[in-house]
Each structure stands twice: as C-alpha cells, then as structure tokens.
C-alpha positions in Angstrom: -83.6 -257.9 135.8 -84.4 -261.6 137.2 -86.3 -264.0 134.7 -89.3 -266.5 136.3 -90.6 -269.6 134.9 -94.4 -268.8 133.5 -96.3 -270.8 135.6 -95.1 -275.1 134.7 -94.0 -274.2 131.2 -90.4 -274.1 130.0 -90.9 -269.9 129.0 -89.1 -267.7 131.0 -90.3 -264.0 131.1 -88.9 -260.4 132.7 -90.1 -259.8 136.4 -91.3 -256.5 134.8 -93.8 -256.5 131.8 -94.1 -253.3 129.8 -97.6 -252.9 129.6 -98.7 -251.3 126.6 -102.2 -249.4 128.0 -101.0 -245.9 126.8 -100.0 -246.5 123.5 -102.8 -244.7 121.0 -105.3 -242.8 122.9 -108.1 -244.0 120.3 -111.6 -243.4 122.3 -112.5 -241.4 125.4 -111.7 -244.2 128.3 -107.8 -244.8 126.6 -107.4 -240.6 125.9 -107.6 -240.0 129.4 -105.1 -243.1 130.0 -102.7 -242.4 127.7 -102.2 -241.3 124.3 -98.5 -241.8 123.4 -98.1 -242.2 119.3 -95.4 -243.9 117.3 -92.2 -242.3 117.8 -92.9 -241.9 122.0 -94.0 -245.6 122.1 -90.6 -246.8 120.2 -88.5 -244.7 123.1 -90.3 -246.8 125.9 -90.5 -250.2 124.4 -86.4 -249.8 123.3 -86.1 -248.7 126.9 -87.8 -251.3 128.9 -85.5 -253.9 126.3 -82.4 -252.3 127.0 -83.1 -252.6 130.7 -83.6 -256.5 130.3 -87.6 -256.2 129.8 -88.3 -259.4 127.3 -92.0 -259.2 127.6 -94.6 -256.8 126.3 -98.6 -257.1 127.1 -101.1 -255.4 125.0 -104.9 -256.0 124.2 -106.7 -255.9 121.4 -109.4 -253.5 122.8 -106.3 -251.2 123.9 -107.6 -247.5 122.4 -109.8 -250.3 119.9 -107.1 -251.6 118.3 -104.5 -249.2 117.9 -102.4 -250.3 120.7 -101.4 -253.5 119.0 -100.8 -251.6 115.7 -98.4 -249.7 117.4 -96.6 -251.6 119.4 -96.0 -254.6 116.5 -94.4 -251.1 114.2 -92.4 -250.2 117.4 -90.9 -253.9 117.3 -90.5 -253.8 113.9 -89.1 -250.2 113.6 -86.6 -251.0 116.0 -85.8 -254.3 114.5 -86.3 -256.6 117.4 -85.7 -260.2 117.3 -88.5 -262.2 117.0 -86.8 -264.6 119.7 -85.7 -262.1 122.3 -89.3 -260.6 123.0 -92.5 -262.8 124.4 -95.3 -261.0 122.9 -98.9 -261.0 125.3 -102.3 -259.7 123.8 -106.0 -260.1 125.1 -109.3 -260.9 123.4 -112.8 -260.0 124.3 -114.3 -256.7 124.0 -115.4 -255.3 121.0 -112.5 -254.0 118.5 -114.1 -252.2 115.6 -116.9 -254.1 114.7 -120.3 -253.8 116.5 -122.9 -256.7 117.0 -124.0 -259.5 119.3 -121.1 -262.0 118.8 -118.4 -259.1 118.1 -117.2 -259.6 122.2 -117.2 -262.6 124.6 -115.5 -265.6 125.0 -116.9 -267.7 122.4 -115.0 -269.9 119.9 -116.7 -267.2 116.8 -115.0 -264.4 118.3 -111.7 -265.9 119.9 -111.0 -267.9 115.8 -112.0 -264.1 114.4 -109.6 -261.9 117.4 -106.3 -263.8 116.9 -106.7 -263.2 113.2 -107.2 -259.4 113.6 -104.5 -259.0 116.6 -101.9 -261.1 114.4 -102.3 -258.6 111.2 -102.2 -256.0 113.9 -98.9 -256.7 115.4 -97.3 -257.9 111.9 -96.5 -261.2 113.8 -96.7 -265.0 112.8 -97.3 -266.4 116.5 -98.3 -264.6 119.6 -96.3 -266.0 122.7 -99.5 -265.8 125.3 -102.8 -265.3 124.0 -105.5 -264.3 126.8 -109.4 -264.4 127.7 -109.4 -260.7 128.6 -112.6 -261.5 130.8 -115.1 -264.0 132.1 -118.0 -264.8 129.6 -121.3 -265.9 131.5 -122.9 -266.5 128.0 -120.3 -269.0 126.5 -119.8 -272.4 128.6 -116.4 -272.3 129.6 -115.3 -275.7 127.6 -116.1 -273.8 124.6 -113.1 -271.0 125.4 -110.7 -273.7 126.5 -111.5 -276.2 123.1 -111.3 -272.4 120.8 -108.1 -271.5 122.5 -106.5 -275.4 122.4 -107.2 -274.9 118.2 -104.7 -271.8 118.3 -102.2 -273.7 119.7 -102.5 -276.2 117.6 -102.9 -274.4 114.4 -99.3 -272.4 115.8 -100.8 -269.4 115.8 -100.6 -269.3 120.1 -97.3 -270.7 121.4 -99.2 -270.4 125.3 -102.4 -269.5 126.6 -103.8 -267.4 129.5 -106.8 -265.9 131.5 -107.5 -262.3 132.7 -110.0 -261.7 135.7 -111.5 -264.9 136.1 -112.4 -266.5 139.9 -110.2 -269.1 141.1 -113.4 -271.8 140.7 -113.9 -270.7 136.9 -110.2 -271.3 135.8 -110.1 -274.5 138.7 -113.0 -275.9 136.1 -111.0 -274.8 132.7 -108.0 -276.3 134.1 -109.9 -279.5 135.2 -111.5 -279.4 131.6 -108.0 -279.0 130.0 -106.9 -282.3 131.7 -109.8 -284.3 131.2 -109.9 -283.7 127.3 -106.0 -283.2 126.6 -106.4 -279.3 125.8 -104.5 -276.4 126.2 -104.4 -275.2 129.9 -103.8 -272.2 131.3 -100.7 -270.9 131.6 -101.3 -267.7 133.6 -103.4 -265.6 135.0 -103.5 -261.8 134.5 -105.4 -260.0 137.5 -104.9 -257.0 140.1 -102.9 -257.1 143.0 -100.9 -254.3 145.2 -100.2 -253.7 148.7 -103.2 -251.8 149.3 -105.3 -254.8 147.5 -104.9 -257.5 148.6 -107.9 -259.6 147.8 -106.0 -262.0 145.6 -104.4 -262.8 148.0 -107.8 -265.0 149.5 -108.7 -267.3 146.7 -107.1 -266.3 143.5 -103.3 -267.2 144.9 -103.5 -270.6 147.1 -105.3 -272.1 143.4 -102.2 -270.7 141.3 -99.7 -272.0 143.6 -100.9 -275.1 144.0 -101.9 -275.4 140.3 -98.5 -274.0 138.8 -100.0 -270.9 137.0 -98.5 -267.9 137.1 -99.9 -264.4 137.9 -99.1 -261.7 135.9 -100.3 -258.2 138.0 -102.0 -255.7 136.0 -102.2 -252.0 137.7 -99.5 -252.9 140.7 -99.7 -249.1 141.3 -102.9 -249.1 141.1 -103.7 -246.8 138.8 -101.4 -244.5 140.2 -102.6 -243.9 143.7 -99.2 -245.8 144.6 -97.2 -243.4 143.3 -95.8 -241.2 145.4 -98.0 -238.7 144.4 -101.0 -238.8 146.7 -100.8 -237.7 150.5 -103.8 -238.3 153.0 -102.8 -234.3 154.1 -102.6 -233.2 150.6 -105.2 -231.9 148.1 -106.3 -235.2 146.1 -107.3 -233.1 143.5 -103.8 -231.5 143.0 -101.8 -234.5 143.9 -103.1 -236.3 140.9 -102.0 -234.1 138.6 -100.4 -236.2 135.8 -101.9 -239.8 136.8 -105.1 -240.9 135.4 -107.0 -241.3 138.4 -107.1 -237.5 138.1 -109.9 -238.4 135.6 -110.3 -242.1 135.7 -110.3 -243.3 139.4 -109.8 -247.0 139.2 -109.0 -249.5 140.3 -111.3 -249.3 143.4 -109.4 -248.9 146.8 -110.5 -248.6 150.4 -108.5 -245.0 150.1 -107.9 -244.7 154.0 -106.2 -248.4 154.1 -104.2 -247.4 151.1 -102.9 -243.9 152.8 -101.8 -246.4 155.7 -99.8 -248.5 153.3 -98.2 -245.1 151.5 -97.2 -243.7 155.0 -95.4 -247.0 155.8 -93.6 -246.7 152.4 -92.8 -243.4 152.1 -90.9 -243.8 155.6 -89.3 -246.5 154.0 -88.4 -245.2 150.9 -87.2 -241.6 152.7 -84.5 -243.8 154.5 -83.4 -246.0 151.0 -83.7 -241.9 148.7 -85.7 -243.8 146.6 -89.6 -243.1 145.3 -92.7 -244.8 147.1 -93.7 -246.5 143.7 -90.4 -248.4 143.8 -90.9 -249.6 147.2 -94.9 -250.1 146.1 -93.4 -252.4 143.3 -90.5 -253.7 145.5 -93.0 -255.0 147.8 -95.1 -257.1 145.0 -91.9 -258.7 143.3 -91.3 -260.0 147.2 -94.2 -262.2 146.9 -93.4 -265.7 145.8 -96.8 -266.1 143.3 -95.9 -263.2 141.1 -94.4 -264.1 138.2 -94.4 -260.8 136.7 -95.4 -257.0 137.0 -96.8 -255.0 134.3 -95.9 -251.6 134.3 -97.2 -248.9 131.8 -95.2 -245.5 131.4 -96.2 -242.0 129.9 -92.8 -241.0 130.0 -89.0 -242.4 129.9 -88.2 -241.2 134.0 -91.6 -242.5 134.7 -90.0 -246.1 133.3 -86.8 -245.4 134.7 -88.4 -245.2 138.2 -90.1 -248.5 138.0 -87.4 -250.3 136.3 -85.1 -249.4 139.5 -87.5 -251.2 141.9 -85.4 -254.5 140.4 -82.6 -253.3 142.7 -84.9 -253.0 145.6 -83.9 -256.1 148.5 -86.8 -255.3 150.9 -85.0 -257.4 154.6 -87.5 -259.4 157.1 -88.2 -257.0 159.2 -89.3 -254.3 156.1 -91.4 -257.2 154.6 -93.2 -257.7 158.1 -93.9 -253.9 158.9 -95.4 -253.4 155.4 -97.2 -257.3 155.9 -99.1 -255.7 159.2 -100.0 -252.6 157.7 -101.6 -254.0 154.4 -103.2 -257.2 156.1 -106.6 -258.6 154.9 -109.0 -258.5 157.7 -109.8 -261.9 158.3 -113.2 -263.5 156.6 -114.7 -267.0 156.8 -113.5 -269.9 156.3 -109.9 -268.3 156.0 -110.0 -267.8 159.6 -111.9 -271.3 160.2 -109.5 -273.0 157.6 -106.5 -271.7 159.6 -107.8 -272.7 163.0 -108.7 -276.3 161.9 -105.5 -276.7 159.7 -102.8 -274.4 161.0 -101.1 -277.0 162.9 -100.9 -279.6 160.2 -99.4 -277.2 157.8 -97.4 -276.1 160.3 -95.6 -279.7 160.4 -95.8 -280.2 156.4 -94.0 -276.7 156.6 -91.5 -278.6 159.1 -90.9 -281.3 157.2 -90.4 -280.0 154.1 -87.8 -277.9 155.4 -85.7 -281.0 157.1 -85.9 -282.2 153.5 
C-alpha cells in the first residue's frame, strides 16, 4: 500500500479508501446498495487496516445517518488509534430532519451537520470534512467562510468538495485566497476507464491547483467488475452488484464493453480479475490521490486490495489509453492545436532540468 500527499497539505492518505456506502441499509436507495450491520462492517474496516488502508470515507446521508454510527462503533470496537486512521464524511442532503434549510450548502446546515456527524462517529475532530454537492441557493463564499469556522473551531483538521465544476471550486479556491480561509483540499468526484469526463476540465484545474481527487465509484457501480459480458445476459451477470437494481453511475454501455474486453485480455494473461486491472488502471493516473472502494464482502475487499500490486508497463497503459479515449470536443482540440507545441518545449525543458 503506497501513501500520497492530499493535494498541498502535509496529510498523507492510503491509495485505497474504504468507502463506507454499504454500511446500514436504512432507506430504499442504501437497501439495494448495501446493508451490512455492525459485526460485518467491523470484519471489513479491520481488513482494509490490516492491509495498510489508513483512510475511511462515509457521509452523513449514508442509509440517513446510520453509516456514520456504524462505522465510528467499528473504530471504536476495534480500538483503533485515533492517529493511525484519517476519518472523511460529507454534508448536504437531508439526515433525519425534514424542512427547507435541513440540506444545502449553507452555513445553518454545514454549523448543524458537523455537530450531528461528530456525535455520530463518537469523534473529537473529523480529518476531511466535505460539501457532498453543489448548492445553487447558497453563494458559494458562504460554504467556504461556514467551513473556514470548522477549522478553526478544531472541529475539521481539512476540508473538501464532492461533485462540484472545475469553475465553482476555481471561484472557492480564489475566494479562499483573497479572504485567508480554508481552501479546498480535495475533491471527491467519478472517474474510471470507461468515464472519462474528468479527465476534460475537472483534472488540468486540480493539477495545476494542488488538490487532490479522491474517485468515488472507480468500478462504476460495478459494471467494471468482471461480471458483465457484452455476450452475456446483463440481467444474470449482475447478479450480486447493485446495478442489478440501481444502474448508476451512467455509462455509454457499448464504450464500457470495449474497455472490459481490453481488460479481461489483460487480466487472463496476469490470472488476475478485470476489477483489479479496472482499478490498476486508475491508480496509474498521476491526479488520483486516492480510490474509494466499498465491499459487501471480505474476497470482494481482498480482490481490490490486490490491485496495489498491479504494475501496468507502457505499452498496457497505451492499449487501455486508445480504447477508453475521450472523443475530442472544443476547445480541447483547439487548445491542443494552438498550444501543443509550446507545451511540448515546457515539457522539454522541464525534463533537462
């Protein structure tokens, strides 16, 4: 297990996150998710520590609440040290209560989540405290100045974003400058070889930025499994992954059935599973700080967890480049034609030193 730098801070976090989406089960969208309850959670979360995992991510709204409850008992049960773990949870849907300010991005909500996620979790501090969404109501100086108080109460140690645009968090972080705030640390958002959309916008602002990405759903949902076959019968493929019932993240299926035949024949020749190759692939590319991967079951974990090993050479990295490539859109292609020669010498230079 390698450790990277979140984003320009001095914290150093596992290349694999155990994501914490099936823990509860609590409502009808997290049922057909996952519902794993106390004793199941504790295996995985001792698991994914013993393998060198020193970072968990939950969400308050995770089956409304419970998530968090469990996962702080699971830490607790097993007696972790509050040092060894970096501890990630969201805020912005609605957790329990019900009402007009009870979701969002504003500083009512944010001041009134951290206090609920806190008791939750039986924790003083959480390491990385995250917007779980873009609010259009609440200006976005108000989220940044709400989440710059946690810090400096010591209730957030650092704080992120989840599924924002690259221009929204380019303003927060231009905010965060001007007034001396909190910036972002981070951002959480979806990204596999079959989606590759971040790849546009999203990742030239965090490089050049110094935030780190943190992938949500790099099998997305599943489909990147192993499991589904362009020949086979969709319906009995997904047996045992939640797309079987919740089919999401969206994918341009036909692309993604490219991607999983160039995989499989990679992963035939290294005996190892298509998801490993699927996350292999991802931990290849130089923005990702880290993956989050969420588990049902101990193998399931196992599986993932081995991907670590995974070296993928040039010529893998190139085949599985081609056959996942973004078709080109404007002005990426204009930006490349007016400025590929130039960044061609910075490139050059750089390299001479």
């Amino acid at each position: 297990m390698q450790y990277r730098k979140l984003g320009r801070t001095g914290l150093f976090v596992s290349e694999l996150c155990l994501g914490t989406m099936t823990f509860g089960g609590t409502g009808g969208l997290w049922s057909q998710i996952g519902n794993l309850q106390q004793a199941e959670a504790e295996t995985l979360v001792g698991r994914a520590l013993d393998a060198g995992i020193n970072f968990i991510d939950t969400a308050d709204i995770y089956s409304e609440g419970l998530s968090e409850t469990i996962t702080g008992q699971a830490l607790k049960n097993l007696k972790v040290p509050r040092d060894s773990v970096v501890v990630a949870t969201k805020v912005f849907g609605e957790t329990g209560s019900k009402g007009p300010n009870a979701a969002g991005a504003s500083r009512y909500h944010i001041m009134d989540g951290v206090k609920a996620s806190l008791k939750r979790l039986q924790l003083d501090h959480i390491d990385l405290y995250q917007t779980h969404g873009f609010d259009p109501a609440t200006p976005i100086e108000e989220t940044v100045q709400a989440l710059d108080t946690l810090v400096q109460q010591g209730h957030v140690r650092y704080v992120g974003v989840s599924n924002w645009a690259a221009w929204q968090i380019a303003k927060a972080l231009g905010i965060a400058e001007r007034k001396g705030l909190a910036r972002f640390d981070s951002l959480q958002a979806y990204y596999t070889i079959a989606g590759r959309d971040l790849e546009r916008e999203l990742a030239p602002m965090l490089r050049s930025e110094e935030v780190g990405l943190l992938v949500w759903s790099p099998l997305a949902g599943g489909f990147l499994s192993g499991k589904f076959t362009r020949e086979g019968d969709a319906a009995a493929a997904a047996q045992g992954s939640r797309r079987a019932t919740f089919d999401f993240p969206p994918l341009d299926k036909e692309r993604a059935y490219d991607c999983i035949d160039a995989m499989r024949r990679l992963a035939d020749a290294r005996k190892v599973s298509v998801a490993q190759i699927a996350l292999a692939w991802l931990l290849h590319q130089p923005v990702v700080t880290s993956a989050i991967i969420g588990a049902k079951r101990t193998e399931q974990l196992e599986d993932n967890i081995a991907a670590t090993a995974i070296k993928l050479d040039a010529d893998e990295l190139a085949a599985l480049d081609k056959v996942s490539a973004l078709p080109p859109e404007y002005p990426g292609w204009m930006l490349e034609r007016l400025g590929g020669v130039r960044a061609q010498r910075a490139a050059d230079s750089a390299r001479r030193g």
